[in-house]
MDAnalysis code that builds the backbone (N, CA, C; Angstrom):
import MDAnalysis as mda
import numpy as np

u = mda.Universe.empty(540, n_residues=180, atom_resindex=np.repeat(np.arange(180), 3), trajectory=True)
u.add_TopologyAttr("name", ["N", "CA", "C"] * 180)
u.add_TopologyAttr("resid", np.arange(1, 181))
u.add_TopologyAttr("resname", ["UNK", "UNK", "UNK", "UNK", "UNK", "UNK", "UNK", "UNK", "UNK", "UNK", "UNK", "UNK", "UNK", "UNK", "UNK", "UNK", "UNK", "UNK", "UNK", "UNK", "UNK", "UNK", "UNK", "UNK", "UNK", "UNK", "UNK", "UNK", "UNK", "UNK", "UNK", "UNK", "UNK", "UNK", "UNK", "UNK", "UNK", "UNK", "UNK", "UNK", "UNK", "UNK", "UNK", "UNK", "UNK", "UNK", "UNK", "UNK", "UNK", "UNK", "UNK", "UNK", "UNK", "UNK", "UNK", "UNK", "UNK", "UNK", "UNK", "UNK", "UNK", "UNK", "UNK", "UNK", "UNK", "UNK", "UNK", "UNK", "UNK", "UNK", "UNK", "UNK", "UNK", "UNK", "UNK", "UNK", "UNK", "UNK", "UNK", "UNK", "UNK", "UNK", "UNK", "UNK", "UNK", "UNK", "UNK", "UNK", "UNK", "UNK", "UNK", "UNK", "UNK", "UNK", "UNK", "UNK", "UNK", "UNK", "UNK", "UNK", "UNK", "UNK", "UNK", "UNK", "UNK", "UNK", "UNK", "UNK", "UNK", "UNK", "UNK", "UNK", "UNK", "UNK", "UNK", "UNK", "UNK", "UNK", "UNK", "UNK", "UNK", "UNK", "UNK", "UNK", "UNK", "UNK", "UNK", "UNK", "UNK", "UNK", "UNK", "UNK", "UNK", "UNK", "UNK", "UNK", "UNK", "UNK", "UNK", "UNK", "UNK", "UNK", "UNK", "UNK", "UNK", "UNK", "UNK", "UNK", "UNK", "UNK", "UNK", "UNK", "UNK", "UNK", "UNK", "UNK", "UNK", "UNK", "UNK", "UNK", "UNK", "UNK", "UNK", "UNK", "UNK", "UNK", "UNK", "UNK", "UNK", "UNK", "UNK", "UNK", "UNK", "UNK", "UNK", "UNK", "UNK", "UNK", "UNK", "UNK"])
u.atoms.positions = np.array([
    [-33.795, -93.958, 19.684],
    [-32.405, -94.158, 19.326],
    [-32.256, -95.559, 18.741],
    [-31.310, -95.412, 17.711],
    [-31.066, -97.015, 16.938],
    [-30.230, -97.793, 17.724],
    [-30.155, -98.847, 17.312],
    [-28.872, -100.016, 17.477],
    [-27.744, -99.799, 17.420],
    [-27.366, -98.332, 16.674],
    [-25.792, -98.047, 16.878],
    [-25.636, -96.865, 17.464],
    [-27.007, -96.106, 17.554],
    [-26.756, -95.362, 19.107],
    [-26.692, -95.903, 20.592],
    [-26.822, -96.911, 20.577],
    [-26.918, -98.011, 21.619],
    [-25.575, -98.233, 21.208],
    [-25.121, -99.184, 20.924],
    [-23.641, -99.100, 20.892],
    [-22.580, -98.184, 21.021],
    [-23.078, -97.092, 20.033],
    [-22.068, -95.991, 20.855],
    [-22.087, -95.377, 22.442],
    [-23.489, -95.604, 22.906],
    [-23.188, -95.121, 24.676],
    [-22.751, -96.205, 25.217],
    [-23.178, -97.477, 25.154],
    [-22.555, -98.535, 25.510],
    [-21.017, -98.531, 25.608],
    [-20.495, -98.446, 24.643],
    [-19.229, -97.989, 24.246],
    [-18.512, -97.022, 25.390],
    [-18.768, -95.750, 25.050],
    [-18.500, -94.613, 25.465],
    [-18.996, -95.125, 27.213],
    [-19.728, -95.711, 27.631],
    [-19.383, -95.682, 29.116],
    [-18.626, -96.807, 29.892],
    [-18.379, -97.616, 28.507],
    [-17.135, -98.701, 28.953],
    [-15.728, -97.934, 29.494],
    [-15.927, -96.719, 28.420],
    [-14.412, -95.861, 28.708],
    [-14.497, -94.742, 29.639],
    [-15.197, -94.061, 29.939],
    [-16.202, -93.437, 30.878],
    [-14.777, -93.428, 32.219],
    [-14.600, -92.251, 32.602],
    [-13.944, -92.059, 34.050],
    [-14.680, -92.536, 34.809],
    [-15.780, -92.160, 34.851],
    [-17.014, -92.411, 35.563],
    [-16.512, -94.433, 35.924],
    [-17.020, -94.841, 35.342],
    [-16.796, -96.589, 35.688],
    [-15.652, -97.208, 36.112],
    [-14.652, -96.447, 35.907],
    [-13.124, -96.503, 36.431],
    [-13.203, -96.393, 38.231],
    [-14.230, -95.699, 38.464],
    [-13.899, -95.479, 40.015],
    [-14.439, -96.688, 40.381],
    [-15.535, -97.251, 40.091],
    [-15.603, -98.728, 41.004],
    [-14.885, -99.682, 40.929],
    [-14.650, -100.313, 41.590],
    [-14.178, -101.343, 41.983],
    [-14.020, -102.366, 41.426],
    [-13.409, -103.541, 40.534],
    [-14.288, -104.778, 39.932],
    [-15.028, -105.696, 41.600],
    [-14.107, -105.363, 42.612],
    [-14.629, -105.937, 43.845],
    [-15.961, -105.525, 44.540],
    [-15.903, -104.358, 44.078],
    [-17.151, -103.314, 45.081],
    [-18.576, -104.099, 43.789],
    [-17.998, -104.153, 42.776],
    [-19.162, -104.744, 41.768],
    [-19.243, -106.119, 41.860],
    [-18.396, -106.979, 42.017],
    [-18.237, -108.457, 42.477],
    [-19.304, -108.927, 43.561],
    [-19.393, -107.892, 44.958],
    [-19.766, -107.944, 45.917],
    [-21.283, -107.548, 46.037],
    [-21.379, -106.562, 45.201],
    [-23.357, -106.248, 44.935],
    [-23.720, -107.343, 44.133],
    [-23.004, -107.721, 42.951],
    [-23.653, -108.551, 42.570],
    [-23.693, -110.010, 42.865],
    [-23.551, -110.474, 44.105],
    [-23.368, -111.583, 44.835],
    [-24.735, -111.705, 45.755],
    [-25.393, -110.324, 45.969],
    [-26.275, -110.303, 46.619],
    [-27.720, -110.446, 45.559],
    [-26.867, -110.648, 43.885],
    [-28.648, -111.064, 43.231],
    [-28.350, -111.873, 43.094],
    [-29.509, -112.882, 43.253],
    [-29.781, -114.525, 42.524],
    [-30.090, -114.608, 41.439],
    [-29.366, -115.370, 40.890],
    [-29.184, -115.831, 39.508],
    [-29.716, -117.248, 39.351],
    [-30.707, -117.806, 38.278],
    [-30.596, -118.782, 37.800],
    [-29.148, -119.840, 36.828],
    [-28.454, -121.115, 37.591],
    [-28.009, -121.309, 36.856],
    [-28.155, -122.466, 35.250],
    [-27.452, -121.546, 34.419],
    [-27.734, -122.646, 32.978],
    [-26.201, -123.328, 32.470],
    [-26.988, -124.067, 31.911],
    [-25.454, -124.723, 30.613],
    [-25.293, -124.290, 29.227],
    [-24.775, -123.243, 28.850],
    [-24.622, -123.470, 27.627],
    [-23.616, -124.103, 26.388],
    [-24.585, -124.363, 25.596],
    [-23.804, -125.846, 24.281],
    [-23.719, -125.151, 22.862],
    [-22.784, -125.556, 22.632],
    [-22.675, -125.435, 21.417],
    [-22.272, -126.986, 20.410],
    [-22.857, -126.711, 19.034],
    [-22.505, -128.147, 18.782],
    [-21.405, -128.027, 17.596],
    [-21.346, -129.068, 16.590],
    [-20.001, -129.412, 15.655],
    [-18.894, -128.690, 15.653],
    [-18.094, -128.572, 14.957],
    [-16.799, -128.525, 14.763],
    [-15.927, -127.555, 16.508],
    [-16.842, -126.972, 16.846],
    [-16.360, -125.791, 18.206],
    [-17.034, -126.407, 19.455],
    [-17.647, -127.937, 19.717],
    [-18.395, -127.948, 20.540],
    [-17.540, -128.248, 21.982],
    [-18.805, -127.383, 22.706],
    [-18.415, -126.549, 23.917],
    [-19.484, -126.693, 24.645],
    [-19.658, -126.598, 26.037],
    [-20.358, -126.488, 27.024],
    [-19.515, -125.062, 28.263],
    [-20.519, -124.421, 28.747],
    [-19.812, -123.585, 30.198],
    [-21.556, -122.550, 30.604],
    [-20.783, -123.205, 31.628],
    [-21.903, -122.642, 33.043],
    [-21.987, -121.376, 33.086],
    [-23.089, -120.818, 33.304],
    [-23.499, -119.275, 32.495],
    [-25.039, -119.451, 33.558],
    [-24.511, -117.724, 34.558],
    [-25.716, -117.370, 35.219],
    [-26.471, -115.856, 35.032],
    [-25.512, -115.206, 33.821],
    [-26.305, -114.271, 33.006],
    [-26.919, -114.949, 31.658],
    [-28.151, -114.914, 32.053],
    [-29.090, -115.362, 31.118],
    [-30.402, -114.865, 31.549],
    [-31.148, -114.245, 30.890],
    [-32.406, -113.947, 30.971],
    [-33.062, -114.072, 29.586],
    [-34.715, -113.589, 29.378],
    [-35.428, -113.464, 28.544],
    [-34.875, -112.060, 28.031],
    [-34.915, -111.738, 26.840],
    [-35.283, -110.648, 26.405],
    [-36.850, -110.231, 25.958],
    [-37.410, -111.052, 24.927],
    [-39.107, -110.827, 24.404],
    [-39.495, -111.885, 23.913],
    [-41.106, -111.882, 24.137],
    [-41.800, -112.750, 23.954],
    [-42.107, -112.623, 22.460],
    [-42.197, -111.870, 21.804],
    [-42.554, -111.616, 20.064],
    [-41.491, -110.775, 19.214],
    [-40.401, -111.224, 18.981],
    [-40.292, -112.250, 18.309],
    [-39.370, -113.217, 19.985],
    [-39.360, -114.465, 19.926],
    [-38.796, -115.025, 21.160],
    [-37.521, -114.784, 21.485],
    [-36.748, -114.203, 22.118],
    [-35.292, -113.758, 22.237],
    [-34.634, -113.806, 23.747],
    [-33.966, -114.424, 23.794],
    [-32.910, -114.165, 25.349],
    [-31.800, -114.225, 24.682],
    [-31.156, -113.945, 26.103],
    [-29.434, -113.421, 25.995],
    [-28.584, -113.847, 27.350],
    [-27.389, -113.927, 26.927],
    [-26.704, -114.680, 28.117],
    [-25.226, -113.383, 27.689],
    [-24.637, -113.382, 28.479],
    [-23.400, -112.424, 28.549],
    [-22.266, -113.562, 28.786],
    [-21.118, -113.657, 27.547],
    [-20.107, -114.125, 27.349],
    [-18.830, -113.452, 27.483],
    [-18.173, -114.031, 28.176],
    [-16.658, -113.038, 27.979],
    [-16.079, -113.374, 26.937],
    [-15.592, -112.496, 26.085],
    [-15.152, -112.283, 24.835],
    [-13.865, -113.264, 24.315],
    [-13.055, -113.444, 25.791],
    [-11.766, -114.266, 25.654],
    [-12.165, -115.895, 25.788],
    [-13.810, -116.073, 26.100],
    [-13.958, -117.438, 26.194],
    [-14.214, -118.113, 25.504],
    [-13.571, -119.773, 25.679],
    [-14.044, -120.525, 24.143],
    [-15.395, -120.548, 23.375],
    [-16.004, -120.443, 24.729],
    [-17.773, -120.152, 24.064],
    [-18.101, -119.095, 23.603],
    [-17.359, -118.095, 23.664],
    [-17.853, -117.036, 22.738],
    [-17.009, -117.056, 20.862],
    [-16.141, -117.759, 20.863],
    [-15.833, -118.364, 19.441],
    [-17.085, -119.216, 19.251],
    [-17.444, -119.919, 20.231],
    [-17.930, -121.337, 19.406],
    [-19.728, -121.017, 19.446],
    [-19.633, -119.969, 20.252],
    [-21.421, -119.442, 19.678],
    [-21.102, -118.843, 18.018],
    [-20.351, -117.999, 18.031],
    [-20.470, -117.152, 16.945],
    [-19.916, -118.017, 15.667],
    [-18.831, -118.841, 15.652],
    [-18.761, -120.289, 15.153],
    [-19.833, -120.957, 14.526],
    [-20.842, -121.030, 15.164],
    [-21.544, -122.254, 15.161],
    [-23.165, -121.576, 14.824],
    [-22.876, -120.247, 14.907],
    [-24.199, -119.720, 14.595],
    [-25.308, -120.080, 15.314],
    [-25.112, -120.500, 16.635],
    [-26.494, -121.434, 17.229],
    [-26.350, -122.067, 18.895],
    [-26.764, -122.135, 19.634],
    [-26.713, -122.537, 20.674],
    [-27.574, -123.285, 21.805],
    [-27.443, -123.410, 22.885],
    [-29.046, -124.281, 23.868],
    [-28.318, -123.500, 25.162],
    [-29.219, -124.261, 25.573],
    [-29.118, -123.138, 27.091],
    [-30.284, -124.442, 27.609],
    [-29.431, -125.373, 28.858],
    [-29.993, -126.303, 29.548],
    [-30.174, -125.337, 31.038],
    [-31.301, -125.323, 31.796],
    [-31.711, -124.625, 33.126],
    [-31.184, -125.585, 33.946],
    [-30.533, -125.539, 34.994],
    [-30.064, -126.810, 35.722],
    [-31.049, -126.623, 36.969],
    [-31.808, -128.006, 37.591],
    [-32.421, -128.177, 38.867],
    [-31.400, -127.806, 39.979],
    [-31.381, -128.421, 41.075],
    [-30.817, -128.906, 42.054],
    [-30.005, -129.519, 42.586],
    [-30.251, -130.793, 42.030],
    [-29.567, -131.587, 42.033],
    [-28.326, -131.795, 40.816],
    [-28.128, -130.489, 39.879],
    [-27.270, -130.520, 39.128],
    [-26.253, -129.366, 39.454],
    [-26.117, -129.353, 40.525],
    [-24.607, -129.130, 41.020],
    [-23.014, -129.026, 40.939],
    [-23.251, -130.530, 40.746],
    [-22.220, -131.378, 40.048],
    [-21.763, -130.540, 38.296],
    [-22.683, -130.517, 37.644],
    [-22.864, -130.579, 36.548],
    [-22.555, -128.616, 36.460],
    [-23.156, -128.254, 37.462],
    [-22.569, -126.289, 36.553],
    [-21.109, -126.315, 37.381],
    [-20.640, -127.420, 38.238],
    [-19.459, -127.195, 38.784],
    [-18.563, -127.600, 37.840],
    [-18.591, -128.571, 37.176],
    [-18.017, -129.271, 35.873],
    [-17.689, -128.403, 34.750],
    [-19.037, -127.590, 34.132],
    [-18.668, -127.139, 32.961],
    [-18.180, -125.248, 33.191],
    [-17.871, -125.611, 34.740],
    [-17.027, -124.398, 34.985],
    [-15.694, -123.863, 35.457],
    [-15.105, -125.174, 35.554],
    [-14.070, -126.253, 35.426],
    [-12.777, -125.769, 34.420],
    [-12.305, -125.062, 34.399],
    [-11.543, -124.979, 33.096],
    [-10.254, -125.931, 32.630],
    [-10.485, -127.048, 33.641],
    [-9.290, -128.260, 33.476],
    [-10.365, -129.161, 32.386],
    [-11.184, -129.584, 32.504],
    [-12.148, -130.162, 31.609],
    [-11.416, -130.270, 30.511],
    [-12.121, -131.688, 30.030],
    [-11.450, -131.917, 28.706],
    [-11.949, -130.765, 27.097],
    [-11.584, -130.781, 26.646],
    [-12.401, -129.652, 25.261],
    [-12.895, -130.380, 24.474],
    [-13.651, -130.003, 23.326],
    [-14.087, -130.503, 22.670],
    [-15.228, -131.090, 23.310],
    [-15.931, -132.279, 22.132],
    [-16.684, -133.527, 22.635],
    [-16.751, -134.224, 23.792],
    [-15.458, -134.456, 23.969],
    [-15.016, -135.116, 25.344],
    [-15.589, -134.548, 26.465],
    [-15.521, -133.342, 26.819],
    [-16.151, -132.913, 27.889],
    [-17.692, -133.120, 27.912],
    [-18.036, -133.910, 27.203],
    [-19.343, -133.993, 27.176],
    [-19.729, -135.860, 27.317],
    [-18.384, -136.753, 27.258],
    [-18.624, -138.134, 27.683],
    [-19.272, -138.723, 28.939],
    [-18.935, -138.213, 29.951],
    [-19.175, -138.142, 31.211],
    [-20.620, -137.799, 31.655],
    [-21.042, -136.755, 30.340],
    [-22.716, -136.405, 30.894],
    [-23.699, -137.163, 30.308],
    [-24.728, -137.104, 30.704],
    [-26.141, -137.457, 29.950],
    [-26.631, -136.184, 29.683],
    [-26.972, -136.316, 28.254],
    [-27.257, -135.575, 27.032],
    [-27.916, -135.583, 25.928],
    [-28.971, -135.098, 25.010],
    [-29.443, -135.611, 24.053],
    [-28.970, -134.418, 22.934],
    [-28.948, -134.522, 21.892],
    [-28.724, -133.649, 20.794],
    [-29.940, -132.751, 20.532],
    [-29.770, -131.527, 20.599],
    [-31.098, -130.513, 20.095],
    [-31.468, -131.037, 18.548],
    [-33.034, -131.024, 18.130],
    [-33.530, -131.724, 17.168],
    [-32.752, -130.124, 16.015],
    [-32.962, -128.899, 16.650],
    [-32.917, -127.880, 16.089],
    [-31.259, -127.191, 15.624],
    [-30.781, -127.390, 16.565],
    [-29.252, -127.196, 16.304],
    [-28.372, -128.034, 16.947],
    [-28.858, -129.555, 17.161],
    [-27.530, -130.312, 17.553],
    [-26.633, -130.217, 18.638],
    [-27.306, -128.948, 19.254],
    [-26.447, -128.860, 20.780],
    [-26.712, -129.456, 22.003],
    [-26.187, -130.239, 22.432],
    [-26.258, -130.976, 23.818],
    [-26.920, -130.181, 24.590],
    [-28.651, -131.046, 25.070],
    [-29.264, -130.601, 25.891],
    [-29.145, -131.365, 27.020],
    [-28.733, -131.258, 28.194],
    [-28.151, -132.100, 29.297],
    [-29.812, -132.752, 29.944],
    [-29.557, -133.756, 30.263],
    [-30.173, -134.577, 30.674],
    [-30.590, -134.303, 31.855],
    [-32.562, -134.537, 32.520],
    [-32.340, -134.016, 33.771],
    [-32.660, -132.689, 34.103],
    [-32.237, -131.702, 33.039],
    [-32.945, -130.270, 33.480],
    [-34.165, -130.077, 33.584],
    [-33.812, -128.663, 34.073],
    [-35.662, -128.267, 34.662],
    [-36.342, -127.719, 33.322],
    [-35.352, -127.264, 32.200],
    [-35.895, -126.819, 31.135],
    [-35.081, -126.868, 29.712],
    [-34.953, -126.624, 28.623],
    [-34.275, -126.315, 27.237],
    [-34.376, -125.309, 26.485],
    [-33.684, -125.000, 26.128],
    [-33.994, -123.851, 24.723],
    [-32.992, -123.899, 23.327],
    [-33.380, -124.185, 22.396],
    [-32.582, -124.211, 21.633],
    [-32.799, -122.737, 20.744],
    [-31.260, -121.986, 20.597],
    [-31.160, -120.742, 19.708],
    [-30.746, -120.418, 18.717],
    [-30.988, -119.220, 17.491],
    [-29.992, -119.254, 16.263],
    [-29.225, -117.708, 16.882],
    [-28.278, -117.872, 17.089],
    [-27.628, -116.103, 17.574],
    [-27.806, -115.185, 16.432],
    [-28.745, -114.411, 17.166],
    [-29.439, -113.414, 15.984],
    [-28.237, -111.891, 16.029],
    [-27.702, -111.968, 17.307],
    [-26.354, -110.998, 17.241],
    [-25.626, -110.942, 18.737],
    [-24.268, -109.874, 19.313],
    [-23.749, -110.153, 19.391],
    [-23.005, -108.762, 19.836],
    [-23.573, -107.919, 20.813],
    [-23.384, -106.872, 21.129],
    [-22.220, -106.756, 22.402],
    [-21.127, -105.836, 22.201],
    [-19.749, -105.426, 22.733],
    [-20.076, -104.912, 24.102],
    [-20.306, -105.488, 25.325],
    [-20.608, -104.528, 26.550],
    [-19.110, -104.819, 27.290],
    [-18.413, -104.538, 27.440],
    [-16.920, -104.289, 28.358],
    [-16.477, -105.833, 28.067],
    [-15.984, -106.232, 28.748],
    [-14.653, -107.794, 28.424],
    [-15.776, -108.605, 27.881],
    [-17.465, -108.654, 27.799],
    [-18.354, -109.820, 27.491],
    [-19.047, -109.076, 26.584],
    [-19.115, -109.979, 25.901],
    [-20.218, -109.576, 24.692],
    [-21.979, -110.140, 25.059],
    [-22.947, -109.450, 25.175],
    [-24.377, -109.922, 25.014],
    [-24.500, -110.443, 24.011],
    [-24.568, -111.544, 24.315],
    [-24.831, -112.546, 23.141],
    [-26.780, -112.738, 22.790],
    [-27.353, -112.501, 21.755],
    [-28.840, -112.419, 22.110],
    [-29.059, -113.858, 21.192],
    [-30.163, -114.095, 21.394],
    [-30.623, -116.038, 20.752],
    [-32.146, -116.193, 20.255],
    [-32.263, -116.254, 19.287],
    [-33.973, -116.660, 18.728],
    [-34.469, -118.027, 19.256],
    [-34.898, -117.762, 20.158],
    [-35.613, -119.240, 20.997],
    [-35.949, -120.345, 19.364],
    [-35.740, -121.080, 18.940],
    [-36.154, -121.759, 18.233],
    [-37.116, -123.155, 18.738],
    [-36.790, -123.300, 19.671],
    [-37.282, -124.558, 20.181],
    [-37.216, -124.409, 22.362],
    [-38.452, -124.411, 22.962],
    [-38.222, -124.614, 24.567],
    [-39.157, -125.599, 24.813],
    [-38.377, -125.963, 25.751],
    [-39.058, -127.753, 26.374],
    [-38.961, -127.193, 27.960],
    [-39.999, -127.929, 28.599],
    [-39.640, -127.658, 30.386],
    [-39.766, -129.391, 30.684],
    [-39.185, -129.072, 31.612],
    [-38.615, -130.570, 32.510],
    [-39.658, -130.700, 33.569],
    [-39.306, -131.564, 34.453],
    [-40.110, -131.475, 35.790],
    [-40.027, -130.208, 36.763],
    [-40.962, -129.200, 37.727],
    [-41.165, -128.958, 38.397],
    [-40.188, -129.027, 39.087],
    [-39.150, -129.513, 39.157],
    [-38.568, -129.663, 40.729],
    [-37.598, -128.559, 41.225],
    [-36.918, -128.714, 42.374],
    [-36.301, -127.653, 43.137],
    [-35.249, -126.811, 42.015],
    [-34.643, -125.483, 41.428],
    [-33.963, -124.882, 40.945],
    [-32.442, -124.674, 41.330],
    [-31.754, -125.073, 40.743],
    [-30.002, -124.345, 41.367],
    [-29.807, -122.799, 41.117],
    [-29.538, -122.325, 42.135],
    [-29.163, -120.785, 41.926],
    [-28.438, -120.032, 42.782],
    [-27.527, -119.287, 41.908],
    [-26.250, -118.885, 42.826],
    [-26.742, -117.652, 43.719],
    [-26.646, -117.805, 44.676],
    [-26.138, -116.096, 45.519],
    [-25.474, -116.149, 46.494],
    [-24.625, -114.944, 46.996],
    [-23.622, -115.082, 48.349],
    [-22.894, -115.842, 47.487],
    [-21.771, -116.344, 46.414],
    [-21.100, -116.802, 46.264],
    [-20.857, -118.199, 45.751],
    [-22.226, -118.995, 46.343],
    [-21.957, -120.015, 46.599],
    [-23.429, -120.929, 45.894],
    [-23.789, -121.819, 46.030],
    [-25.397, -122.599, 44.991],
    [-26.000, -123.014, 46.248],
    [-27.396, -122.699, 45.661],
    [-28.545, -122.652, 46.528],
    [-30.028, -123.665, 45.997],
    [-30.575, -124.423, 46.680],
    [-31.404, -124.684, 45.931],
    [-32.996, -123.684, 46.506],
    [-33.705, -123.802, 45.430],
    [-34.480, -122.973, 45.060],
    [-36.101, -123.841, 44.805],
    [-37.198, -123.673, 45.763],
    [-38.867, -124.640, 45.299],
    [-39.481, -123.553, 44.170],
])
């Protein structure tokens, strides 16, 4: 099946009776029980943006691709598709602080929300790679697929760097955990 037979079941089980009977709570609550790695994602010029994002995985190793799931109403999902491009900083442990911040929705917008951090500019797309992480990736959004209120956003690894070894932040039960 193609890419727009994929979209059409995708589709079709967004509207689905079937998915109507759960819960958003009964789904809130299973998925509290997986651990998630958390990341930052950046976007850079004219839309730049940062927000804390713990759907993210790999998709493939040939050609290089991951994906992070955006809600459709969020500024970061203008300012990926905006900006054609994105990073995705892995946060340690000790950056806490930092996925509590860019999840924050009092935060300043723009640039500004980004004074306060340590940061370097991706060589590849200019997006604030936060300082300190356990890892980097810089992406070109290769597309941009409709799954219910969030869009799968997918990303051509253009550039990954790893940081130090050290302990991982990661959510489960609700709440951040660190992780050896």
């Amino acid at each position: 099946m193609g890419i727009r037979g994929h979209r059409r079941r995708l589709a079709a089980a967004a509207r689905s009776p079937a998915s109507a009977g759960v819960a958003m709570t009964g789904l809130r609550e299973v998925m509290a029980r997986f651990a998630t790695g958390i990341t930052v994602l950046t976007v850079a010029g004219e839309h730049c943006h940062g927000m804390t994002a713990n759907a993210f995985s790999s998709v493939s190793l040939e050609p290089p691709l991951v994906l992070c799931c955006v809600n459709r109403k969020a500024r970061m999902h203008a300012a990926i598709v905006s900006a054609g491009s994105f990073a995705v900083s892995v946060l340690k442990a000790d950056q806490e602080p930092i996925a509590r911040y860019f999840a924050d929705r009092s935060r300043p917008s723009g640039r500004a929300q980004f004074d306060g951090v340590r940061w370097t500019p991706g060589v590849r797309t200019g997006a604030p790679l936060l300082a300190g992480s356990l890892a980097w990736l810089e992406c070109r959004l290769v597309e941009a697929y409709r799954g219910g209120d969030h869009s799968i956003v997918i990303g051509q690894v253009l550039s990954a760097h790893c940081g130090t070894g050290e302990e991982a932040l990661v959510f489960f039960g609700g709440a951040f955990h660190r992780v050896a």
